[in-house]
N, C-alpha and C positions, 0 to 999 in steps of 0.2 A: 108607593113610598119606599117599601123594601128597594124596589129594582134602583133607586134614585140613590139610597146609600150606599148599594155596594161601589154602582158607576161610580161615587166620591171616594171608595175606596182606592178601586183600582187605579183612578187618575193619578190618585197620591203616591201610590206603590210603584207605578211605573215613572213617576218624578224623584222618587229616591233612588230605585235602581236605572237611572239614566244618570243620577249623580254620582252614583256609585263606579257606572260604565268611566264616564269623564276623568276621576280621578284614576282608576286603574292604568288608563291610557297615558295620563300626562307622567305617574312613575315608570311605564314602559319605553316613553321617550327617552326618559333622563339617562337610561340606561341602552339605548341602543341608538336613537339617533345621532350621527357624527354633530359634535359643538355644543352639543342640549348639556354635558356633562360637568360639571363644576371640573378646577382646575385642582389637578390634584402635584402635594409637591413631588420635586421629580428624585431619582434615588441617588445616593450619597456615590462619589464612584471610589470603589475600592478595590483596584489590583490585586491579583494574585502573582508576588514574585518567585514564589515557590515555585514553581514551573517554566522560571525562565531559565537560556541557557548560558553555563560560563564558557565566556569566546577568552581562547590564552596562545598570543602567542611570541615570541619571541624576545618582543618589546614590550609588549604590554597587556592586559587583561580585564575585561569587561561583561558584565552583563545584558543579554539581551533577551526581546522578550521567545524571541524563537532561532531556529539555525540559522548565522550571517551566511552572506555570499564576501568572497574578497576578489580583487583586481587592481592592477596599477596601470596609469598612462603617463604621457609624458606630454608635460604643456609648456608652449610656447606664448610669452607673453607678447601682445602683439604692437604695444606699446614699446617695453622696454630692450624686446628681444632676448629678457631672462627665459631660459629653460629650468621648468621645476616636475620634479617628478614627486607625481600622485598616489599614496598609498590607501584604499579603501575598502572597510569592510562595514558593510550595511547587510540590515534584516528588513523586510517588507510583510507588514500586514496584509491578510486577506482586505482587507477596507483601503491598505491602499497607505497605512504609515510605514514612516518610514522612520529608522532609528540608523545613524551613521558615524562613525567614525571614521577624519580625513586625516590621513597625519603628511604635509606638505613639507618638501625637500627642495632647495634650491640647489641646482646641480652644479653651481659654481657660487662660491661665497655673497651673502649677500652682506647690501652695505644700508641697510636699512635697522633701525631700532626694532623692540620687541613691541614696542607701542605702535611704531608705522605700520610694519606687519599685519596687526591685529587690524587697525583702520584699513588697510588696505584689502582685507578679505571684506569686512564690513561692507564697505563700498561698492566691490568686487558682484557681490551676494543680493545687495537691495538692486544693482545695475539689472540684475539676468531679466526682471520685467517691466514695464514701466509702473506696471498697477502698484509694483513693492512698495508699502513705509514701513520703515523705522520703527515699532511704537514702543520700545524699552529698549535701556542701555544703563546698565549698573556694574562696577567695578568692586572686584573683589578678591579674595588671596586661596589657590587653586593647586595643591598639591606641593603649598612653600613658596608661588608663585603669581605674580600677579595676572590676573585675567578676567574679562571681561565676558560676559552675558547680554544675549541680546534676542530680542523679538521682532519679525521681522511677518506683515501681516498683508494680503491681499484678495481680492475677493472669490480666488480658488484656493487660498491655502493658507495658512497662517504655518510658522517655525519658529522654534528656541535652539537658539545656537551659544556653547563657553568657546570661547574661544584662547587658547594659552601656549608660549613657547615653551620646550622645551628643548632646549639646542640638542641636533642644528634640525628638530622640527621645529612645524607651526602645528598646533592640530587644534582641530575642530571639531569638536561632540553636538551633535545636532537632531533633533525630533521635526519631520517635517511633514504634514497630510492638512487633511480640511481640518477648520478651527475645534470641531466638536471632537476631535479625534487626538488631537495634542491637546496633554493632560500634563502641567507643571508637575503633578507631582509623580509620574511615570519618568520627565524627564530628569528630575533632582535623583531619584530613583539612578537610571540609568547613568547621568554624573558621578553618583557620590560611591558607583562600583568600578569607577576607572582607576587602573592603578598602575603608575609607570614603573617600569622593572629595574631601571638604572637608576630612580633615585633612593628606590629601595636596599639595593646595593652601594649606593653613593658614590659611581661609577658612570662615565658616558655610555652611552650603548653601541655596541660594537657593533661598524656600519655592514650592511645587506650584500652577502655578495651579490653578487653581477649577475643574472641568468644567462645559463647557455645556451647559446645557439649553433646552430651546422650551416653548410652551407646550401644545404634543401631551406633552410630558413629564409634565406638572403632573397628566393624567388618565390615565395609564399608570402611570404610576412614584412616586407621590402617598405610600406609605409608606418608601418610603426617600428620598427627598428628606426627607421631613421634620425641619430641622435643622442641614440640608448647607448649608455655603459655597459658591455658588452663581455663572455668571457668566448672565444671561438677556437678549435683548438683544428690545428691543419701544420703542414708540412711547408716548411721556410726554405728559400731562395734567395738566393744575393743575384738581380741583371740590372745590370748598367745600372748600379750604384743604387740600387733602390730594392727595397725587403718586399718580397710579394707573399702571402700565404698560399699555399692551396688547397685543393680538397685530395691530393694524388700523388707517391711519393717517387714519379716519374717525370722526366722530360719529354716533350716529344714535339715533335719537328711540321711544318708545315712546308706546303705547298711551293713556296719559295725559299725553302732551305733558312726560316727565321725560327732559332730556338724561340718555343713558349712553352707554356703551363700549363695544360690543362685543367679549367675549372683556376688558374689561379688569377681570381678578379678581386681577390683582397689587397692593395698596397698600404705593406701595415709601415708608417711613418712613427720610428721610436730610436734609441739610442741603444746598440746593441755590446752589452760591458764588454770591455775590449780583450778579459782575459778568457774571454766565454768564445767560441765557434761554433754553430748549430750543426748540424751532420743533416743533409737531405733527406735522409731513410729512415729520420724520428719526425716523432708528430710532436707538437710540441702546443700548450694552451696559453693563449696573450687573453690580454683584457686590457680595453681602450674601447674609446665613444666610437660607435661608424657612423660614416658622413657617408650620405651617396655621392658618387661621382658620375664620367659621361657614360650613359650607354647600360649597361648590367655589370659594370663598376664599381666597386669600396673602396673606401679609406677606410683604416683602423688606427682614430688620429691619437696623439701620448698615448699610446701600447707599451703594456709593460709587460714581460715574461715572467711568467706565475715562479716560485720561488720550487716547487716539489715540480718542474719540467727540470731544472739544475739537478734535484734530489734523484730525481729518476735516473738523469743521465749520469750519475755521479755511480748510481747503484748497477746500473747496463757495464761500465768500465769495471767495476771492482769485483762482476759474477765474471766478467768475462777474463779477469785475472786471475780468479782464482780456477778457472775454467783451463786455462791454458798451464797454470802449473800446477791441476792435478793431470792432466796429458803428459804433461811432462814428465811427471812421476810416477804415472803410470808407465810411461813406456820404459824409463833407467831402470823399471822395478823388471819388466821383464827382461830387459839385455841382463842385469845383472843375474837373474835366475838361470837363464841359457848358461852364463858362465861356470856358474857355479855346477850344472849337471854339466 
């Protein structure tokens, strides 16, 4: 009878701690198998802008959230055959955002409104994939200026782009990566640190000069020049009625007794002021678009002659007067001293 109770114990003892075993394991799940775990809400997202950096530069000044890169191209519409030069400075997330700034120049006046424009990039923008939609577009006033917002979503990326003229830009502030990664309010953020330097001044902004190029450029870099407002600075020739640059402030002769230029494959086409004569033995710096021509050939087409080439030559005549009558007076100073012992 003893041996019978305790067997009733132990059955029981080992029924509680097998229930005990059971529930142990079912809170070990919750907590370690993947999906077992209730949904917890997800966290607020909250930037830190304090650590971004301020980008300033000539034109204008913004924040971003780490160091941009800049670059400019030159694009051909292939529609209209406008040529627009691209100014851009963009910062890239390790993940892969992207924060941009495009400020767009038509390189010969455009005849388009500041509303076509803005559509016109729109369009331009949703075009680059098929997958793009549209899915916001709101209108609003943008540095004193009217301008337009928009979202632009597909199923590798989603972007928020303002877009706003300011003569004679277009520009375009834009946040662009996967959808979980553009954050409105990183990009309102980003927006509302843009600041344009000539309206501040209340002044147009004084246009870019030209970069320089040589004529080592001309056979390196020959497809992107192609086009480019240019500043190139080389040694002028007048043959058969036609300005040629060159890189050499010599003549010399070929094989068949025909004067040519060495290296002069610039034909710079401009109107040269008539009270003005270049001197061969100066260098002298133009600026004008180059067009390629046949063969390893330029045009440097409306070239104009920088205004400090006149300054310089103006300053070469006046030392070298003043050169020639301290010669002079130097030397009447010695005759006259001989006389006098």
């Amino acid at each position: 009878m003893r041996i019978l109770k305790w067997l009733v114990f132990l059955v029981i003892f080992s029924f509680i701690l097998i229930l005990s075993l059971i529930y142990q394991f079912a809170q070990l799940a919750d907590n370690v198998f993947p999906g077992s775990t209730p949904e917890r809400p997800s966290k607020a997202f909250s930037p830190d802008y304090s650590s971004w950096y301020s980008y300033n530069n000539a034109l204008f000044s913004v924040d971003f959230p780490l160091l941009p890169q800049q670059f400019s191209q030159v694009f051909t519409d292939p529609i209209s055959g406008e040529k627009r030069d691209y100014e851009i400075v963009s910062a890239e997330r390790i993940e892969g955002t992207l924060f941009i700034v495009t400020l767009i120049k038509p390189l010969r006046k455009s005849l388009y409104s500041d509303s076509a424009l803005i559509d016109g990039l729109i369009s331009d923008m949703v075009k680059n994939s098929p997958d793009n939609n549209l899915s916001s577009r709101e209108e609003s006033q943008f540095l004193g200026h009217s301008s337009t917002t928009f979202a632009i979503q597909s199923p590798e990326q989603h972007s928020i782009t303002r877009a706003v003229v300011l003569s004679p830009y277009l520009i375009a502030l834009s946040v662009l990566g996967e959808a979980e990664n553009v954050h409105r309010e990183e990009f309102d953020h980003f927006v509302g640190s843009f600041r344009w330097k000539a309206l501040e001044k209340n002044e147009e902004p004084a246009p870019a000069a030209p970069p320089s190029v040589t004529f080592l450029d001309l056979d390196t870099n020959s497809g992107k020049l192609q086009g480019q407002s240019v500043a190139i600075r080389g040694f002028l020739y007048s043959r058969e009625g036609q300005w040629i640059l060159a890189s050499e402030p010599n003549l010399r002769s070929c094989c068949v007794d025909t004067p040519h230029l060495h290296h002069g494959r610039v034909a710079v086409e401009f109107l040269i002021p008539p009270e003005w004569s270049p001197s061969a033995a100066s260098a002298y710096q133009l600026v004008g678009r180059l067009e390629r021509g046949t063969g390893d050939r330029w045009r440097l087409v409306e070239a104009k002659l920088e205004e400090t080439n006149r300054l310089n030559e103006g300053t070469t005549y006046l030392l070298a007067g003043f050169g020639i009558a301290g010669t002079l007076f130097f030397g009447y100073s010695l005759l006259w001293g001989r006389r006098i012992c």
